[in-house]
C-alpha positions, 0 to 999 in steps of 0.5 A, a space after each residue: 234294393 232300398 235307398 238305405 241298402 246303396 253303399 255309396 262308398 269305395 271304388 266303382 268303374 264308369 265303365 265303357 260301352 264297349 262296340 262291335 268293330 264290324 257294325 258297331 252295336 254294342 259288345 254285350 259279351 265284352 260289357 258283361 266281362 268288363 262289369 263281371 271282372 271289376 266286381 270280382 276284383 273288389 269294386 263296390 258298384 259300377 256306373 254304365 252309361 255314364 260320359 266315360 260309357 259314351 251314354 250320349 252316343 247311346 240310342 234310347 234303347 242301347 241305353 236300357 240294354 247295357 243297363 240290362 247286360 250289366 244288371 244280369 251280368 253283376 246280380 245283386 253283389 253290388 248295386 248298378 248306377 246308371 247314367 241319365 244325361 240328357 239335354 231335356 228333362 223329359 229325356 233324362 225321366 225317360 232313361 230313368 225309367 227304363 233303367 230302373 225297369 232293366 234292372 238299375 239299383 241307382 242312377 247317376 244325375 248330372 246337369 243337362 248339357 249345352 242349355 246352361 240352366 240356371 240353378 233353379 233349373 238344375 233344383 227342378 231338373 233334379 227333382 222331376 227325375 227324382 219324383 218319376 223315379 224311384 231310384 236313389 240319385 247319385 249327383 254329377 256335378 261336371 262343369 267341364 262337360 255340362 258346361 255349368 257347375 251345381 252351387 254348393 247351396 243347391 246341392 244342398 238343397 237337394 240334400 235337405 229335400 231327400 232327392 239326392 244321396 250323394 255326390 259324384 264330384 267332378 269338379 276338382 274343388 278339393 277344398 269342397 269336400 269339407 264345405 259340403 260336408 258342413 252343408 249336408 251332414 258327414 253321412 252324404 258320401 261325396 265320391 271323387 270323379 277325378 282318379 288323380 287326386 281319390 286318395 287326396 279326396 278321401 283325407 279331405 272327407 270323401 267316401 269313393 271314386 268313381 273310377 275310369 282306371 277301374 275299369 283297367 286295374 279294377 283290383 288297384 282301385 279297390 284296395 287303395 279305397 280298402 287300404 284307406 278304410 283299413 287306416 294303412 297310410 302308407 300302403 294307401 300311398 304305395 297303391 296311390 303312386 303305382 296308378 298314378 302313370 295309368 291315371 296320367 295317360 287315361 286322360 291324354 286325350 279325352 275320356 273315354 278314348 285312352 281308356 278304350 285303348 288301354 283295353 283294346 291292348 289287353 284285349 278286354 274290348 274293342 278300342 273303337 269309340 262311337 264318332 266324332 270321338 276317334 280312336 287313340 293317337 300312336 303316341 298315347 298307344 305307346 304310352 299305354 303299353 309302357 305303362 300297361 307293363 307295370 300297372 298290369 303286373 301289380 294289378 294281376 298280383 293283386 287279383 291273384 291274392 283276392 282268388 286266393 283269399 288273402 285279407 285286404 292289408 300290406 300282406 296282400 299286397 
């Protein structure tokens, strides 16, 4: 898959990783599920290994696995973006190759965490990654885990060098969008890593979302992206305001634990996150299951209409 053939755009799950309760390996039966059902029901790629995939928990070689179970398990329907955090350069390369021997189409590059590089630094962290690998990058910028933030100049900078092809933006800056667009051209997509506000980030210019309730209500996602595209406002909101619950509780605690939670309860994988994350409290449980009602009932009528073949707009809703 070459650079030009990534689409960039719409909605795609960073999908868990999933563990074994009784030895806590990787479940690659329910991955491959969770991979299989989002782009059945419309995603438009998926990120593994990824910080809501717990990529930092991962060994090297559990790291390369699930890239490969979730490259088997979607083909070549939509492109597979692996994460590639690390606090070292020399790591990252390493799990950028090994992805992009498992079968990743992607990756997904954000700033070493804890070492606080500077933004020359992160300009050569990116392009060392780049330049071991021939995988386009989609940039991650989340300061609140990496604990430093790319300026908008360096980010184009990467632009402008061909070592980036879009943004995954955590930053919660959606004044940014339109700045960005300025700096690297109205063809670099800018995807939303904020659920919350993806409807917000595409009327200030973005193209997606890379998604955490995707993983959840992968049908949902999609069609809010899809009802945006097809210029139908309202609807658009409609999706908007019957996720927001979900998107709320998702981040009740931190990410990915309510997310795990919320399909251990639908029974799409095991709830248990690798230490010193810890399983959901009973106050966010019980959230999830209010919730959960609601959101899975216009989810799973949605998935019914995409079986059916029913086009994206308000009448199939």
């Amino acid at each position: 898959m070459s650079h030009g053939a990534i689409g960039f755009a719409g909605s795609i799950p960073a999908l868990v990783t999933p563990f074994r309760r009784e030895d806590g390996a990787i479940d690659s039966i329910a991955l491959a599920g969770l991979a299989a059902r989002a782009v059945a029901r419309g995603s438009s790629g998926v990120v593994v290994c990824g910080s809501t995939g717990e990529g930092p928990a991962l060994t090297a070689e559990e790291h390369a696995g699930a890239v490969r179970v979730v490259a088997q398990a979607v083909g070549a329907r939509v492109p597979v973006i692996a994460g590639v955090g690390a606090p070292c350069t020399e790591a990252a390369i390493q799990l950028a190759q090994a992805a992009e021997r498992a079968g990743a189409a992607a990756l997904l590059c954000g700033a070493p965490p804890y070492v606080k590089p500077g933004q020359e630094g992160l300009f050569a962290h990116v392009r060392a990654i780049a330049t071991a690998s021939g995988l386009p990058i989609m940039l991650y910028d989340v300061p609140s885990r990496a604990g430093v933030a790319f300026a908008d100049a360096t980010i184009a900078r990467l632009r402008e060098a061909g070592l980036i092809h879009a943004l995954k933006d955590a930053s919660g800056d959606l004044s940014r969008v339109p700045r960005l667009r300025a700096l690297c051209g109205r063809d670099f997509p800018q995807l939303s890593g904020d659920d919350a506000t993806a409807l917000a980030h595409l009327a200030m210019g973005g193209a997606g979302c890379v998604s955490v309730s995707a993983n959840v209500a992968p049908a949902l996602c999609a069609a809010l992206q899809q009802a945006w595209v097809a210029r139908d406002m309202d609807r658009a909101a409609e999706i908007r305001d019957g996720l927001a619950p979900l998107d709320a509780v998702l981040f009740a605690e931190t990410n990915p634990i309510p997310v795990k939670a919320a399909l251990g309860l639908l029974g799409l994988a095991d709830a248990m996150p690798r230490l010193p994350l810890l399983l959901a409290s009973q106050a966010t449980r019980q959230r999830l299951c209010a919730v959960l009602a609601e959101v899975m009932a216009l989810e799973d009528g949605r998935a019914r209409a995409i079986e059916a073949g029913a086009p994206q707009g308000r009448a199939a809703a």
